[in-house]
Kinemage of the C-alpha trace (Angstrom):
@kinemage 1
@onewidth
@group {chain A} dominant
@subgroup {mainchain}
@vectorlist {calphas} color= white
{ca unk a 1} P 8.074 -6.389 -75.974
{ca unk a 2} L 6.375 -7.009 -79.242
{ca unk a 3} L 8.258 -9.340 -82.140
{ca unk a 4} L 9.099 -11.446 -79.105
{ca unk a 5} L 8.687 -15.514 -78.060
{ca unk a 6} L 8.215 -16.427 -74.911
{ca unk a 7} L 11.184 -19.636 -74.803
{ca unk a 8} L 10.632 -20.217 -70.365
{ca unk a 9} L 9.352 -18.950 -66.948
{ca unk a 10} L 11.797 -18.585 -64.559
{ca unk a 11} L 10.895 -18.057 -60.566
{ca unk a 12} L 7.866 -15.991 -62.451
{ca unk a 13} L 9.794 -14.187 -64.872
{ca unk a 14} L 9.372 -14.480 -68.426
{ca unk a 15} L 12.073 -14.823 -70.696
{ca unk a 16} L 11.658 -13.854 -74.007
{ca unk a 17} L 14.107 -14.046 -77.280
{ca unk a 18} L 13.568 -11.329 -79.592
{ca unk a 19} L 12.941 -12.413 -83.239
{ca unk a 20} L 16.131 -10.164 -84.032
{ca unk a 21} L 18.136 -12.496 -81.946
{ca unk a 22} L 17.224 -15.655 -84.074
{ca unk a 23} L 18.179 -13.521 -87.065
{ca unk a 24} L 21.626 -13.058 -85.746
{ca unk a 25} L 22.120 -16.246 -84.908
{ca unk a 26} L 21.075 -17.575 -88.640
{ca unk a 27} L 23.210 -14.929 -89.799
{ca unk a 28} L 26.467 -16.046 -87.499
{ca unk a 29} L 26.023 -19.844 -88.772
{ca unk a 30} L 25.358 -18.897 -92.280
{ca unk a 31} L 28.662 -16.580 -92.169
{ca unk a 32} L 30.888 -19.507 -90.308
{ca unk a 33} L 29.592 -22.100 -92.845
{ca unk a 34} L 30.354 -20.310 -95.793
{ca unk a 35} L 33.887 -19.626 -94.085
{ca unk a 36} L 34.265 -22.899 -92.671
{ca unk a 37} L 32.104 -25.970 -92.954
{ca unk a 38} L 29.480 -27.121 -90.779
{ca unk a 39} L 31.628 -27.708 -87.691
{ca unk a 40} L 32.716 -24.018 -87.837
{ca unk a 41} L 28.619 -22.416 -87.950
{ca unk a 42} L 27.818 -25.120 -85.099
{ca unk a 43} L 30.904 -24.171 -82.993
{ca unk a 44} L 30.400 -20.844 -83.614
{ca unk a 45} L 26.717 -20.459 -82.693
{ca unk a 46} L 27.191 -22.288 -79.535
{ca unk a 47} L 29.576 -20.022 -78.534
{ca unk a 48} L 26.881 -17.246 -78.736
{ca unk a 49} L 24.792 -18.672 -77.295
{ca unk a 50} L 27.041 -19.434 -74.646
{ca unk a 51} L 27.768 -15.695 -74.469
{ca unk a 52} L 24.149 -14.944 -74.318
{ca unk a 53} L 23.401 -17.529 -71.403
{ca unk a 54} L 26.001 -15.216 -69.869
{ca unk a 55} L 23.957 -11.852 -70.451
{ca unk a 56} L 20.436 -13.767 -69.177
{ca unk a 57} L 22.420 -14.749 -65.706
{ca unk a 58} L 23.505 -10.947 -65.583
{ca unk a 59} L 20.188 -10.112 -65.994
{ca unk a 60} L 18.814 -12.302 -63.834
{ca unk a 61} L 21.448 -10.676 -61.265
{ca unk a 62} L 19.315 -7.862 -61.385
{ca unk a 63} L 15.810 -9.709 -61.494
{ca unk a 64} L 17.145 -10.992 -57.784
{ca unk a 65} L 18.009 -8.078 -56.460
{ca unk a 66} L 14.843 -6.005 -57.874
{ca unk a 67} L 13.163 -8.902 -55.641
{ca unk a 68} L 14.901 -7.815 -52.717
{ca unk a 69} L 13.296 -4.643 -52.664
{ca unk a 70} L 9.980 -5.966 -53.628
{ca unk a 71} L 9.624 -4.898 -56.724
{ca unk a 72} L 8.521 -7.873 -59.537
{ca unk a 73} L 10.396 -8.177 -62.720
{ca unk a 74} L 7.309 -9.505 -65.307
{ca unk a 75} L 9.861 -10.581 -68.234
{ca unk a 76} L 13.631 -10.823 -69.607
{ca unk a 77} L 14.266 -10.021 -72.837
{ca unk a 78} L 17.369 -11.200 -75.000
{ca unk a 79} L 18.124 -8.857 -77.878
{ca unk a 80} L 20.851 -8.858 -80.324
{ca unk a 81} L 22.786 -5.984 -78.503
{ca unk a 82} L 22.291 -7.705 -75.686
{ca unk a 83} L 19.422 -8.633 -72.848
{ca unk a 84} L 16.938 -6.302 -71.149
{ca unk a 85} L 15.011 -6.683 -67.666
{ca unk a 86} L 11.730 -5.407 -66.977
{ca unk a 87} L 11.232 -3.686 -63.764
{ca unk a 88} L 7.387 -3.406 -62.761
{ca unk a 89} L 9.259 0.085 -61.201
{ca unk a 90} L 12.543 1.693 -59.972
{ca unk a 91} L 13.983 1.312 -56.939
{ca unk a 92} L 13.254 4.376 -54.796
{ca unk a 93} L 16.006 5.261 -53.023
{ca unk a 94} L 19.589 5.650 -54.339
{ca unk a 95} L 21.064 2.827 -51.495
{ca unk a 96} L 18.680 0.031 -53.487
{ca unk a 97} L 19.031 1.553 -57.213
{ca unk a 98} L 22.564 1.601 -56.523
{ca unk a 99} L 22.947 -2.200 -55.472
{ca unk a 100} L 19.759 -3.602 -58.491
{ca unk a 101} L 22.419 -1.619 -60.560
{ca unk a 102} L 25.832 -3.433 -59.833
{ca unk a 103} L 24.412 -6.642 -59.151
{ca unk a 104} L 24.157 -7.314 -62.497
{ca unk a 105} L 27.771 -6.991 -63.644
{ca unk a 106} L 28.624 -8.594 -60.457
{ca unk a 107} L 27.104 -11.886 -62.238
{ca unk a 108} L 29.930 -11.893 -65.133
{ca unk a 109} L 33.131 -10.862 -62.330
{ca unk a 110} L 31.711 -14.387 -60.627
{ca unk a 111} L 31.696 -16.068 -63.903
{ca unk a 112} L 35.004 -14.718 -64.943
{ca unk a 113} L 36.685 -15.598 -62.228
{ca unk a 114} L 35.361 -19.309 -61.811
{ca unk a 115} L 36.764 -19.518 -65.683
{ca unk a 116} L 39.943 -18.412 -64.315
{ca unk a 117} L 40.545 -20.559 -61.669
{ca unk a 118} L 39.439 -23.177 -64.325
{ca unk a 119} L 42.321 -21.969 -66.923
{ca unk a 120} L 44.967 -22.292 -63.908
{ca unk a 121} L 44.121 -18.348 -62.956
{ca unk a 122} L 45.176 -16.973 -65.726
{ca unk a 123} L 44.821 -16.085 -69.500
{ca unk a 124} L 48.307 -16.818 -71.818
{ca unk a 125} L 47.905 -13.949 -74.322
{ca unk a 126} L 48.063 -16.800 -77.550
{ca unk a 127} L 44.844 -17.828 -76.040
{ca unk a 128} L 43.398 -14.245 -76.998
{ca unk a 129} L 45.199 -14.058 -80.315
{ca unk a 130} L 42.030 -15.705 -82.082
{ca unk a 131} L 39.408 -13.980 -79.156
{ca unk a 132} L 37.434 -12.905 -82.575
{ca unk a 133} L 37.887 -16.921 -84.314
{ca unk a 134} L 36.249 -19.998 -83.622
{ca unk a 135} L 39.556 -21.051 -83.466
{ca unk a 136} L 40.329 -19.899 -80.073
{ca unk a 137} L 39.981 -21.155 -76.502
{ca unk a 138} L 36.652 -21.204 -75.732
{ca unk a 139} L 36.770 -21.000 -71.806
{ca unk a 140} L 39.191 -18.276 -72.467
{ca unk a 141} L 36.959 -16.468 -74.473
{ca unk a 142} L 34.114 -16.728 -72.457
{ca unk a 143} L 36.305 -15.186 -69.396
{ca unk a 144} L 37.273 -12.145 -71.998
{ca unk a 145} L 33.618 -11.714 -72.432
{ca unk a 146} L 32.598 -11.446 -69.066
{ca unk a 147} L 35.211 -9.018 -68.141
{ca unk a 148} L 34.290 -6.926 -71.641
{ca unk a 149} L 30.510 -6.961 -70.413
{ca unk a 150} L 31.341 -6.089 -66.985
{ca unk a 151} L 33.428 -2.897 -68.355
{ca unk a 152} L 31.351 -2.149 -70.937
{ca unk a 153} L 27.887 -2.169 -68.661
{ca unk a 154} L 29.658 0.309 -66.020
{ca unk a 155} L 30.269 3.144 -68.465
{ca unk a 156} L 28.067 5.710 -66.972
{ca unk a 157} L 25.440 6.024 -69.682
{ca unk a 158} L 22.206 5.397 -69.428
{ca unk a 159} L 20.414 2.288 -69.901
{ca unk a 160} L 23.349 0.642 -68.674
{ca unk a 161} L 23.994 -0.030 -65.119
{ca unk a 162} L 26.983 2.426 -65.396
{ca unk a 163} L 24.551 5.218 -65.628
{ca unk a 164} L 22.200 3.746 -62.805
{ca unk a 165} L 25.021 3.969 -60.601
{ca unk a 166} L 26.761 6.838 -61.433
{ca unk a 167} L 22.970 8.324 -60.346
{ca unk a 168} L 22.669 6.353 -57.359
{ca unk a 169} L 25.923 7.769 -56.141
{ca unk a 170} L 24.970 11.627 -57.206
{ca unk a 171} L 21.433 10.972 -55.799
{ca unk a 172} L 22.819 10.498 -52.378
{ca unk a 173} L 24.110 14.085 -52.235
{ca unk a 174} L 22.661 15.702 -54.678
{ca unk a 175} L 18.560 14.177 -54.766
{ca unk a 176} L 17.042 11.917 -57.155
{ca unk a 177} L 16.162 14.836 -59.724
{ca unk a 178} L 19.431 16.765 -60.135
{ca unk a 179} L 21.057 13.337 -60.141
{ca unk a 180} L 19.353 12.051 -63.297
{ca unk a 181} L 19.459 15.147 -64.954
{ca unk a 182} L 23.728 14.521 -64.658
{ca unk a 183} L 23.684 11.018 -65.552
{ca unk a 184} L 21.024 11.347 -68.626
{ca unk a 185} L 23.569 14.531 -69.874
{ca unk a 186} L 26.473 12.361 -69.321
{ca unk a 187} L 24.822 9.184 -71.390
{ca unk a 188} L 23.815 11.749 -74.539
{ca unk a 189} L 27.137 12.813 -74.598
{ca unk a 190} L 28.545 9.252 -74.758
{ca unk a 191} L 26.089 8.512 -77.056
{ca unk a 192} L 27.280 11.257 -79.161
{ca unk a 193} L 30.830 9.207 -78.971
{ca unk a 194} L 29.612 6.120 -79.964
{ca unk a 195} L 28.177 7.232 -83.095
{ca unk a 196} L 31.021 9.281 -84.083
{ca unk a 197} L 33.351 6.094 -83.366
{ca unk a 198} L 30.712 3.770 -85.295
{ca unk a 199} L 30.890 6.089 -88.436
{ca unk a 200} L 35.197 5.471 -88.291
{ca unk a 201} L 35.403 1.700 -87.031
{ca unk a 202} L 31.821 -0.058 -86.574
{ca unk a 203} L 28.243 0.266 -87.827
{ca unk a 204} L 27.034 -1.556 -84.570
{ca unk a 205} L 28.380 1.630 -82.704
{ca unk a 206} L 26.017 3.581 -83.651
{ca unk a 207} L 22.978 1.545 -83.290
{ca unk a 208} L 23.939 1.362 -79.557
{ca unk a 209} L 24.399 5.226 -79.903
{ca unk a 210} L 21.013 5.750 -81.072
{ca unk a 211} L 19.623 3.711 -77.963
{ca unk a 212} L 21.779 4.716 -75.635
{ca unk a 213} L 20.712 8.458 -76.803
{ca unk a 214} L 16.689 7.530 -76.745
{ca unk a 215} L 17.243 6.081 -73.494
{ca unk a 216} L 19.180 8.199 -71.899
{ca unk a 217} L 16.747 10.721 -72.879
{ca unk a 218} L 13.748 8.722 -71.873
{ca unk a 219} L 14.735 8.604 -68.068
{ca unk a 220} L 14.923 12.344 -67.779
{ca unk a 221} L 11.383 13.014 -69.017
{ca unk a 222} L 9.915 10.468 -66.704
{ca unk a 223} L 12.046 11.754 -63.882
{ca unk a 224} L 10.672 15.141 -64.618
{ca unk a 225} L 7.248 13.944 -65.009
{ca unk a 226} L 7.731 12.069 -61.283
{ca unk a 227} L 8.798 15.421 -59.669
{ca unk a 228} L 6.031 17.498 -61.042
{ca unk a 229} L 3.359 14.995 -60.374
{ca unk a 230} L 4.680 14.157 -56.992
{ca unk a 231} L 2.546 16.736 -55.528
{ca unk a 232} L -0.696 16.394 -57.540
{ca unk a 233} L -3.414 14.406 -56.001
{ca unk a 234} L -5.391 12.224 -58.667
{ca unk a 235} L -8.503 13.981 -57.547
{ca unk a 236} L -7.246 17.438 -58.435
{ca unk a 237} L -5.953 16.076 -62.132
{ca unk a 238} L -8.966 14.410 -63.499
{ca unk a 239} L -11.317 15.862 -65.992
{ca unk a 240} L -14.692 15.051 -65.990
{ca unk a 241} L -16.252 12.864 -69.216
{ca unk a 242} L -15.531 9.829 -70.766
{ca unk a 243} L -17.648 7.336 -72.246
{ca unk a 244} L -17.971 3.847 -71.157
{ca unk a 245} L -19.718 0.297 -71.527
{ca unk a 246} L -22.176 -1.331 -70.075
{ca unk a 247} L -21.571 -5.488 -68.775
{ca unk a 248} L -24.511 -6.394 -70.766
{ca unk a 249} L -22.801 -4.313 -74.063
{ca unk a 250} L -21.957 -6.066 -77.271
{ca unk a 251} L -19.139 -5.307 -79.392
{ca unk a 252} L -21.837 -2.892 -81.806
{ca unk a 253} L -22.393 -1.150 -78.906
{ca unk a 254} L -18.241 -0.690 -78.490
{ca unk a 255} L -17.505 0.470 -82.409
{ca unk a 256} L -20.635 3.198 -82.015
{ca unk a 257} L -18.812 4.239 -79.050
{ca unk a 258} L -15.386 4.664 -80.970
{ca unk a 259} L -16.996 6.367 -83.896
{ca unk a 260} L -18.577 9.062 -81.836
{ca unk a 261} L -15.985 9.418 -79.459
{ca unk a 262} L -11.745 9.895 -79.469
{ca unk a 263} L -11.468 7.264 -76.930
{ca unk a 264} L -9.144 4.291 -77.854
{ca unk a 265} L -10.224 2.205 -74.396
{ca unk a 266} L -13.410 2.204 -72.938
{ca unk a 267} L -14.097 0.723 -69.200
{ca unk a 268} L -16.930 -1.995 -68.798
{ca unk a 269} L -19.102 -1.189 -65.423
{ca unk a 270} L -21.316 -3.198 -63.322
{ca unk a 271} L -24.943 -2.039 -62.144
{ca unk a 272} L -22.729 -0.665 -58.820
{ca unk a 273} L -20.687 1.255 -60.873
{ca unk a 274} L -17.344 -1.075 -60.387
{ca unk a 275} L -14.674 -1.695 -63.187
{ca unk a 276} L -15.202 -4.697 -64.300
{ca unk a 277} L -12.726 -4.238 -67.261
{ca unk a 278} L -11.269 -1.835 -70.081
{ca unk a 279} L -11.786 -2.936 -73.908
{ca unk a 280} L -9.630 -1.210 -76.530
{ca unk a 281} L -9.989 -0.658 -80.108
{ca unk a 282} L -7.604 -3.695 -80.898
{ca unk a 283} L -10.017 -5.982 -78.406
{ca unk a 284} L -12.783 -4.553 -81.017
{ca unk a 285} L -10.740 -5.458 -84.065
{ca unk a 286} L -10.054 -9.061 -83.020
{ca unk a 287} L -13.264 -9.784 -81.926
{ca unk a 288} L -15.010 -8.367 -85.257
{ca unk a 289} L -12.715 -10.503 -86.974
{ca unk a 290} L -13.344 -13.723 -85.016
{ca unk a 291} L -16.700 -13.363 -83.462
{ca unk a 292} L -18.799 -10.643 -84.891
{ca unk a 293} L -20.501 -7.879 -83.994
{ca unk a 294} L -23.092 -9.535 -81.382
{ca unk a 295} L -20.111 -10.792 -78.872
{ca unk a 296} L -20.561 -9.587 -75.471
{ca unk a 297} L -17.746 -7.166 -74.960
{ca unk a 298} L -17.403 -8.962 -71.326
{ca unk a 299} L -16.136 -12.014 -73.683
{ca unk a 300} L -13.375 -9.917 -75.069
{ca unk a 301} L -11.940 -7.228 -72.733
{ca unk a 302} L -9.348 -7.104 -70.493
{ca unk a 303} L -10.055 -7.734 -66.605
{ca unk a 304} L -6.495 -7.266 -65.190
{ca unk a 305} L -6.754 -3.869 -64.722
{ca unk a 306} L -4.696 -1.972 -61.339
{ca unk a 307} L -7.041 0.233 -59.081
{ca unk a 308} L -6.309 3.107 -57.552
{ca unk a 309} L -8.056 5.708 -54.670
{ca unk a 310} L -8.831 9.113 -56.641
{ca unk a 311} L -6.605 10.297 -52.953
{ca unk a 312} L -3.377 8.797 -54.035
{ca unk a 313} L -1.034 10.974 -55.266
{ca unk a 314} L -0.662 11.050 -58.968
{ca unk a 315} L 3.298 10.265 -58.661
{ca unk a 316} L 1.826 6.336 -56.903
{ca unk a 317} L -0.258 6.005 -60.028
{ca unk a 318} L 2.506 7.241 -62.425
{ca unk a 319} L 4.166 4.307 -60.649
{ca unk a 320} L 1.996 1.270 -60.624
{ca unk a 321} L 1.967 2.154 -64.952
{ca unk a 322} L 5.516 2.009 -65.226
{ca unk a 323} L 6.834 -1.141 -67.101
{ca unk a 324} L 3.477 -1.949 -67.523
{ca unk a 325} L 1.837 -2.961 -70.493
{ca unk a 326} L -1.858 -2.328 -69.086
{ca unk a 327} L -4.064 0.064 -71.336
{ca unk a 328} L -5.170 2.301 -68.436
{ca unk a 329} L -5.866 2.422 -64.495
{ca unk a 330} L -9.015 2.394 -63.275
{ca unk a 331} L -9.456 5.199 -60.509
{ca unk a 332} L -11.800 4.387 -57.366
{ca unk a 333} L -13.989 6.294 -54.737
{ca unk a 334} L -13.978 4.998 -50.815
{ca unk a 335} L -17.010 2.888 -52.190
{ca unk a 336} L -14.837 1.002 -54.959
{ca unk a 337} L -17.159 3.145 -57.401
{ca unk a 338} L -14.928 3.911 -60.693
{ca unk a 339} L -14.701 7.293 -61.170
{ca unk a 340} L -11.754 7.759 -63.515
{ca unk a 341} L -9.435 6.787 -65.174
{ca unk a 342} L -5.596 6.674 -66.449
{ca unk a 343} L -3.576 6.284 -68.986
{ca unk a 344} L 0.155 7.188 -70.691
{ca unk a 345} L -0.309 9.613 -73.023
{ca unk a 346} L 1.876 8.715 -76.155
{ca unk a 347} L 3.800 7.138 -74.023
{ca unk a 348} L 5.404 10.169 -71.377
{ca unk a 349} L 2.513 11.949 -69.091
{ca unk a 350} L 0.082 10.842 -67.375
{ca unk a 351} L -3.654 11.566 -68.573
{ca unk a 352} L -6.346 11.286 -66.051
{ca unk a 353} L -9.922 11.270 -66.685
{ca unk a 354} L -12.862 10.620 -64.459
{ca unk a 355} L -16.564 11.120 -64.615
């Protein structure tokens, strides 16, 4: 995610704070100081941060159970409105979706309920009287937390893991398709809610509304795009030009190719006709800017770049791109010969092209 800093690598998985989230935090010390002292901004940003240590084990609760399934989780992101974890795809089947789903919120019922048993199993209501004030119990704020996060993340919207496993469920019966098109309905009309309750009560409201809304939205197009591409072999999608590089081309060689041409990537091939990597036009930019014009492009492009046989189906490719951030997937003969390629188009379909 861009405007992001990488802060640790856990078991593989990046975590990342968002440069939003260091903006709220100035902004929650700068507010406690002015209303309190010192003491009060330190006490209170500890006890966000505290709540957002919180959110990054819940997501982690999901990282491990993603792993169960095989499926890698490349980074964790911790935003203001809360933390996001990126799966390198979905779980396939509504049993594993459903249990990624709740194993998140299962994370903050643990961590509740070890902060109960610390405050004697219980929470004496003067302890929530200041849940909003630094001047609160802490522990006992931390335990009304968790049990807010774990009620709030089960509302069945989507992207929360409410909505995952209110689909999960409805998949069982009622197939993966129909199921999403229910939950994404159901999330937009939340969403609708939480905007009109955010115009009343709180601005946040409807910040989550407009996400909640985008996302919600989101997940039905690329179920959609999953059913109809299902089907579709990669072969029988491709079209037939695109222009490409040379190993032995030099940046020059690149920019000609983007002025004469509405590619954005281009692949680098070998004298066999293999992929030996994809440059884009903001490798080019970089590269004019640092090195020049005569820098071999095979100093400056990308090599990590997925394969695929052109007889996959074009759902498999749809779903090594997902959660990616890769500028295209190079498409292969029986030889290894590159004979396409693909790419999200703005972002939603699939766009094949092969030579």
């Amino acid at each position: 995610m861009r405007w992001s800093i990488k802060i640790a690598d856990i078991g593989g998985t990046a975590v990342r704070i968002h440069v939003t989230f260091l903006l709220l935090l100035a902004w929650i010390w700068i507010a406690n100081y002015q209303a309190g002292g010192t003491a009060a901004a330190w006490q209170a940003t500890l006890f966000i941060l505290l709540i957002f240590l919180c959110v990054l084990l819940h997501e982690f609760g999901h990282v491990f159970a993603a792993r169960r399934f095989g499926i890698n989780t490349p980074d964790v992101t911790l935003l203001p409105i809360g933390g996001l974890a990126r799966l390198e795809r979905m779980p396939e089947r509504p049993r594993e979706e459903l249990i990624v789903a709740i194993a998140g919120p299962l994370v903050n019922v643990v961590i509740a309920a070890v902060l109960l048993i610390f405050l004697g199993g219980t929470i004496e209501p003067d302890m929530l009287d200041h849940l909003n004030s630094i001047e609160g119990h802490l522990v006992a704020q931390l335990a009304a937390v968790n049990i807010f996060i774990v009620l709030f993340n089960l509302i069945p919207a989507f992207p929360m893991d409410g909505g995952r496993v209110l689909r999960a469920l409805l998949a069982m019966r009622l197939g993966f398709g129909r199921a999403t098109q229910i939950a994404a309905s159901l999330g937009q009309v939340i969403a609708f809610l939480f905007g009109f309750i955010g115009l009343l009560y709180n601005p946040l409201l409807i910040f989550i509304a407009i996400f909640v809304y985008l996302a919600a939205t989101a997940e039905a197009q690329t179920t959609q795009i999953r059913e109809v591409s299902s089907g579709v072999l990669i072969r029988d999608a491709m079209i037939t030009q695109f222009a490409r590089l040379a190993a032995d081309a030099t940046v020059n060689d690149a920019v000609e190719a983007l002025l004469r041409t509405t590619q954005h990537e281009f692949p680098v091939v070998g004298p066999d006709g293999r992929l030996l990597g994809i440059l884009t036009r903001d490798d080019m930019i970089r590269a004019l800017k640092d090195t020049g014009l005569d820098t071999p492009v095979r100093d400056v492009m990308r090599t990590e770049i997925p394969l695929i046989d052109e007889r996959k189906s074009l759902d498999e490719a749809f779903r090594i791109m997902q959660g990616r951030t890769i500028p295209a997937v190079g498409v292969i003969d029986r030889s290894g010969r590159l004979i396409g390629r693909l790419r999200l188009q703005d972002g939603a379909a699939p766009a094949l092209e092969a030579a």
